[in-house]
N, C-alpha and C positions, 0 to 999 in steps of 0.2 A: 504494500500500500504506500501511497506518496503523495504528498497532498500542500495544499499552500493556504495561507488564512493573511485576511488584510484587513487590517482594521483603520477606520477613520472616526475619531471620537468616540463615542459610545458604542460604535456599528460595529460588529463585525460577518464576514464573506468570505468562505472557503469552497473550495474544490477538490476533492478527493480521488484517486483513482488508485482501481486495487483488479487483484485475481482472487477468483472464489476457487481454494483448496480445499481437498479432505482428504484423509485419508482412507483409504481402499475396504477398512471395514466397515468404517462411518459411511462411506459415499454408500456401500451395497444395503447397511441396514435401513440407511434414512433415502434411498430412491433419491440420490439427491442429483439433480441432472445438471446442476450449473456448474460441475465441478469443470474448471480450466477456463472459465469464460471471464472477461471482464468488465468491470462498471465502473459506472460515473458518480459518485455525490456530491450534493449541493448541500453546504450548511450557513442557517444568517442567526446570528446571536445580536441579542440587544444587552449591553449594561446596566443594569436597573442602579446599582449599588456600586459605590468607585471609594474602596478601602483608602486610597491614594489623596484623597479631596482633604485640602485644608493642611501637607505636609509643606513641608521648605523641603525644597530640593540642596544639599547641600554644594553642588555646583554653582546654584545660583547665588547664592550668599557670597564665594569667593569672586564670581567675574560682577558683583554689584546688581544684579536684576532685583 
C-alpha cells in the first residue's frame, strides 16, 4: 500500500493505492476472488479539535514573530 495525505488548514485529502493479498488458505476458505487485484482510496478528514491552538512556537520567539 502507498499513499499521500495533504492537508490545508483544518482539511485534510488522501489517496491510497494498494494490492489485495491473502494467503492460499484464507483466499480458498473465504472465496475471496480479489486476491492480486488493485484499488484506489479516497480519504477527506476534517479537524474539529487543534491540541496545537494557543502554543508559542519556540522558533518564533527567537526570529521575533
Amino acid at each position: 500500500m502507498a499513499g499521500i495525505v495533504f492537508q490545508l488548514r483544518n482539511v485534510q485529502a488522501g489517496l491510497m493505492l494498494g494490492v489485495d493479498m491473502m494467503n492460499k488458505v484464507n483466499r480458498d476458505r473465504y472465496q475471496w476472488i480479489y486476491n492480486g487485484r488493485p484499488w484506489i482510496g479516497i480519504g477527506l478528514g476534517i479537524s474539529i479539535l487543534n491540541l496545537n491552538e494557543g502554543k508559542v512556537n519556540e522558533n518564533d520567539l527567537t526570529q521575533g514573530r
